[in-house]
C-alpha positions in Angstrom: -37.2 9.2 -8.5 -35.1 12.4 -9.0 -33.6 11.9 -5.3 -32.5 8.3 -6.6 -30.8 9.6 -8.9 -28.7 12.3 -7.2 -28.1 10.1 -4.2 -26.7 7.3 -6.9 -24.4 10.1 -8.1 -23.5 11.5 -4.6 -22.1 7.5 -3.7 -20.7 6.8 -7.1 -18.6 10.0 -7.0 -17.3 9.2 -3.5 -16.5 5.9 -4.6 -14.6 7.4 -7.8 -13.2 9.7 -5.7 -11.1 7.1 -3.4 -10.5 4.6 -6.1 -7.5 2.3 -5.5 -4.1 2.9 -7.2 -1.7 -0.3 -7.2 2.0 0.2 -8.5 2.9 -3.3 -9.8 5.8 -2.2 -12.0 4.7 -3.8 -14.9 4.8 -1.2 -17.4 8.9 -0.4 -16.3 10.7 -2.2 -19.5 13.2 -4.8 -18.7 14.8 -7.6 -21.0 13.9 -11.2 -19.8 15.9 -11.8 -16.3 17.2 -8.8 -15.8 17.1 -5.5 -13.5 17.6 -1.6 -13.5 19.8 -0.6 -10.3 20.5 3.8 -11.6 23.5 2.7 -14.2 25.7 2.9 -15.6 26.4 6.6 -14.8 26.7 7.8 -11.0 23.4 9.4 -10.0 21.1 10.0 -7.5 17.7 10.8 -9.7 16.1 7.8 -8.6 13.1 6.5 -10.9 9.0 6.8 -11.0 6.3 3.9 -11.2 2.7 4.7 -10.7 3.3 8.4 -9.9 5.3 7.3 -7.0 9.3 8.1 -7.0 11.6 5.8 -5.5 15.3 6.9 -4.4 18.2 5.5 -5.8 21.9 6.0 -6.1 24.5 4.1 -8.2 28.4 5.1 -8.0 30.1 3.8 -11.1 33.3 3.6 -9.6 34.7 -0.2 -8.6 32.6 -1.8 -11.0 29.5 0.1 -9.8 28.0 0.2 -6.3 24.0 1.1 -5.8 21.8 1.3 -3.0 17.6 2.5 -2.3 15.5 0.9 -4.8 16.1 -1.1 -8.1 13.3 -2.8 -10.4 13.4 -6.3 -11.0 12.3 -9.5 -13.0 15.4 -11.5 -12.6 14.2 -15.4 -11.5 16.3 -17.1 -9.6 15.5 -19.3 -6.2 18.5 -21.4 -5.8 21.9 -19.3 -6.4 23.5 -17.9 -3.1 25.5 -15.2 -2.9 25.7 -11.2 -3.5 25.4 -11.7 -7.4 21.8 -12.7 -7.0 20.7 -9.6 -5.0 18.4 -8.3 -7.6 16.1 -12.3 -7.4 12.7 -12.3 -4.9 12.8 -15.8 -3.5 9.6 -17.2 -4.6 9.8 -20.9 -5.4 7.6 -22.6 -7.7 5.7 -19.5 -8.6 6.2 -18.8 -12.9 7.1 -15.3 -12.2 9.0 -13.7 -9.3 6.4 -11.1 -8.4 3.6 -11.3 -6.5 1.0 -13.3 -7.8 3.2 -14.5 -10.6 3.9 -11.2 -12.3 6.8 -10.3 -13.5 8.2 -7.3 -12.4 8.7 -6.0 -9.0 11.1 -3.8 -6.7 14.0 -4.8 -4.6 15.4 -2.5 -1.9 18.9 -2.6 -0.5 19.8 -0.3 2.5 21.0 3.3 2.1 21.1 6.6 2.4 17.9 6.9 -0.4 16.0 4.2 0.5 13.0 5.6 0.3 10.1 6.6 -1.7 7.7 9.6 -2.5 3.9 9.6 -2.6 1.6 11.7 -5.0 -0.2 14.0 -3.3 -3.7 13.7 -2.7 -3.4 10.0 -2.1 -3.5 7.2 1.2 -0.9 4.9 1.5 -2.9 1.8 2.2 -0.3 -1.6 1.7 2.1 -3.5 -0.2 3.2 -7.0 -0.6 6.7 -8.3 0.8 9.2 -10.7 0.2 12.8 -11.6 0.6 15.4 -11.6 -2.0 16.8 -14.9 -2.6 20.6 -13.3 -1.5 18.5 -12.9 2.1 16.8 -15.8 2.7 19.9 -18.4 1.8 21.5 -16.5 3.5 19.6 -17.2 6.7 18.9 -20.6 5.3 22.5 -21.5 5.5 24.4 -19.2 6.7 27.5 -18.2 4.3 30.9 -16.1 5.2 29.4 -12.9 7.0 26.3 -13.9 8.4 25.0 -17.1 10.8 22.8 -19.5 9.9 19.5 -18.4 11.5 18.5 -21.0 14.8 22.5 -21.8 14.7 23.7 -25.4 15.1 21.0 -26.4 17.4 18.4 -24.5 15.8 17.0 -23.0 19.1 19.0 -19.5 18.6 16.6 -17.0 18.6 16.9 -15.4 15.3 15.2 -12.4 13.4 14.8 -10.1 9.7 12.9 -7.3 10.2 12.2 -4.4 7.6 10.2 -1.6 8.9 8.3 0.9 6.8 8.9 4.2 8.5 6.4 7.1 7.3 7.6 11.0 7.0 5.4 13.6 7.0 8.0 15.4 4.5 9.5 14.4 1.5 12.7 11.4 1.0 12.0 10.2 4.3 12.5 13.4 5.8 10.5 15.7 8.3 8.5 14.5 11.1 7.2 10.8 11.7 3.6 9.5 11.3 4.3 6.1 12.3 5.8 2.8 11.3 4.7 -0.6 10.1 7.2 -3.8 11.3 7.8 -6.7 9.1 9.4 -10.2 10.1 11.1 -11.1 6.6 12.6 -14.5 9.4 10.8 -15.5 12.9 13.1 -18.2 15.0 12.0 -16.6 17.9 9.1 -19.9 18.8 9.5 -21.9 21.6 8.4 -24.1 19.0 11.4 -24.5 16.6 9.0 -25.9 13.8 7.0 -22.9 13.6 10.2 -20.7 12.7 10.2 -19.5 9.0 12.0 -17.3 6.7 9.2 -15.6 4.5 9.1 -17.4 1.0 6.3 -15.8 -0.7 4.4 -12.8 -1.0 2.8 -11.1 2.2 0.2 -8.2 1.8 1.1 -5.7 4.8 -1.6 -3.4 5.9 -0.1 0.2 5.6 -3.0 2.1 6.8 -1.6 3.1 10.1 0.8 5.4 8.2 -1.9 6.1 5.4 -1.0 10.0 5.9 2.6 9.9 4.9 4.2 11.8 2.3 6.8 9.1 2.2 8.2 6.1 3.7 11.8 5.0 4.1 13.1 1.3 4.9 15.5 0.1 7.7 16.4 -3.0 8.7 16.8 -5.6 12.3 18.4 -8.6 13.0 19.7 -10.7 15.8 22.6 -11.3 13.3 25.2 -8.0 14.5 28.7 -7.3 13.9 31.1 -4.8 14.8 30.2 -3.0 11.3 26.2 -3.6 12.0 23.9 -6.2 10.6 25.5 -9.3 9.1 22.2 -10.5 7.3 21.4 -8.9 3.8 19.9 -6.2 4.3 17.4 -6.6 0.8 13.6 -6.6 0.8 11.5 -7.5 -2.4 8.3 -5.1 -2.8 5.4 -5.5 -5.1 1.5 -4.1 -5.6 2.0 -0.8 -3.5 -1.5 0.2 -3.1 -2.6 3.6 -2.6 -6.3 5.5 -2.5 -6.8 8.7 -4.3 -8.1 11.4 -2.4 -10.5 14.3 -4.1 -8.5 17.6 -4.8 -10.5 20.5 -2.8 -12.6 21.6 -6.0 -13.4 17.7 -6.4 -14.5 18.0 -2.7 -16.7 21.0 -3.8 -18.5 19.2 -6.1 -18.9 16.5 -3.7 -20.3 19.0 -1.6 -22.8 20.3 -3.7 -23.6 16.5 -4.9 -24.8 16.0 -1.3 -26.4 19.0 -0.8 -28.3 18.8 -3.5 -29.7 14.9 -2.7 -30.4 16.5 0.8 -32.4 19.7 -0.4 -34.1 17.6 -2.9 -35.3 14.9 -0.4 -36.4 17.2 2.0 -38.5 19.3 -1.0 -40.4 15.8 -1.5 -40.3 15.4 1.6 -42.5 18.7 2.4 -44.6 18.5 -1.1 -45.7 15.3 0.4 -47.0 16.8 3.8 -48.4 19.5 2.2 -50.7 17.1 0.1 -51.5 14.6 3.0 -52.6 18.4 4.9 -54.7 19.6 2.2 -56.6 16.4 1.9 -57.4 15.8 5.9 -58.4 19.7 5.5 -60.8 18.2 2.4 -62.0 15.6 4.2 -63.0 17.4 7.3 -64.7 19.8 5.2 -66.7 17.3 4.0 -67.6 15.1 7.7 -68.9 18.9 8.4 -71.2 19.4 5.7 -72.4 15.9 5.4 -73.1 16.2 9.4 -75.2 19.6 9.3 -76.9 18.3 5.9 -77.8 15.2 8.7 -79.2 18.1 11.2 -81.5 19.7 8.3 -83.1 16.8 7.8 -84.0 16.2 11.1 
């Protein structure tokens, strides 16, 4: 019963020990339909959710420029244009975040368009979704960028973000891999299977699962002589992350198992040595009972 016990503890530990961690934003205070972008003051110091840091740098100058990562809960599906870049485009749902939650991040690319991870943790996935400034944009096209499919609809059209994972810090240092996302697919034979992503899409981020952190860049078929013409905004929600046991965590772990082993094999052996005595016992007996058998004859 003892071995129940300690093998119960040695798989409720591990469990414990890789428990999920999901950054949904939610406790980040905002005023109803509104957003933080780093104002009002230039900075570059960025801001935290969940233990993770994402970059961020505002310029105050010309009525304030930002880029990297702002937080969110601004609702607003139907207004094109660059003053509704901080809006996920999720029509008919009563919140803009995933799942109908409020809050949630929207990147716009830069030079700190990234984010940190704690250590000890997995990057594991996170859910997607255009800004509303993105996907009218593609929708119908407006002064800088085509409408995706073009007049005939058979252009071959595409929004990609890819996650990019560093083995360093800010999105620096070597790379562990990267994770591609169509935010728009006209690329069918099929024209009425193209799309421009609407609502939230959980991205599996396990490939790069070993990154300290992950920066964002962007693809289109939409290009200019300055670079893409699309929007180059991604909404991001639930990043979801495993915690990993710190080495004296792993220790006990260790010792956890060691201990269900040794024990288990104890009972194991206390056992055998009991089956052994009594075969010894019984052959004892078979031997008297068969000279007792001979005396009597």
């Amino acid at each position: 019963m003892r071995f129940v016990f300690a093998l119960v503890f040695f798989v409720s530990f591990f469990q414990t020990a890789r428990a999920d961690i999901v950054i949904g934003f939610e406790e980040l205070s905002l005023s109803p339909n509104s957003f933080f972008n780093g104002g009002p003051l230039t900075n570059t110091n960025g801001w935290t959710s969940g233990g993770v840091h994402f970059g961020n740098s505002f310029d105050s100058r010309f009525g304030g420029f930002w880029s990297g990562f702002s937080y969110s809960n601004v609702i607003n599906n139907t207004t094109p244009g660059f003053g509704n870049q901080y809006a996920a485009f999720s029509p008919g749902s009563p919140g803009a975040g995933a799942g109908g939650s409020n809050n949630y991040a929207v990147a716009f690319s830069g030079s700190r368009t990234f984010f940190n991870l704690p250590t000890n943790t997995l990057l594991s996935s996170v859910a997607v979704n255009n800004t509303t400034y993105a996907a009218l944009s593609m929708r119908d096209g407006d002064r800088f960028a085509k409408k995706f499919g073009g007049a005939s609809g058979n252009d071959a059209d595409f929004f990609r973000v890819t996650f990019n994972g560093f083995d360093n810090l800010n999105g620096l240092g070597s790379s562990v891999g990267s994770v591609t996302v169509d935010l728009a697919d006209f690329t069918f034979a099929d024209n009425s299977l193209d799309y421009i992503l609407s609502t939230w899409r959980t991205v599996d981020l396990s490939s790069i699962a070993n990154a300290r952190s992950v920066r964002l860049s962007w693809s289109s078929s939409d290009v200019g002589p300055f670079g893409i013409n699309t929007p180059t905004y991604v909404a991001l929600d639930n990043l979801a992350l495993s915690a990993v046991p710190e080495p004296s965590s792993l220790a006990l772990l260790g010792i956890a198992g060691f201990g269900a082993a040794w024990w288990g094999r104890r009972r194991s052996r206390r056992r055998t040595s009991r089956s052994g005595a009594m075969g010894t016992d019984l052959s004892r007996q078979d031997s008297e009972q068969a000279s007792k058998c001979c005396s009597e004859e």
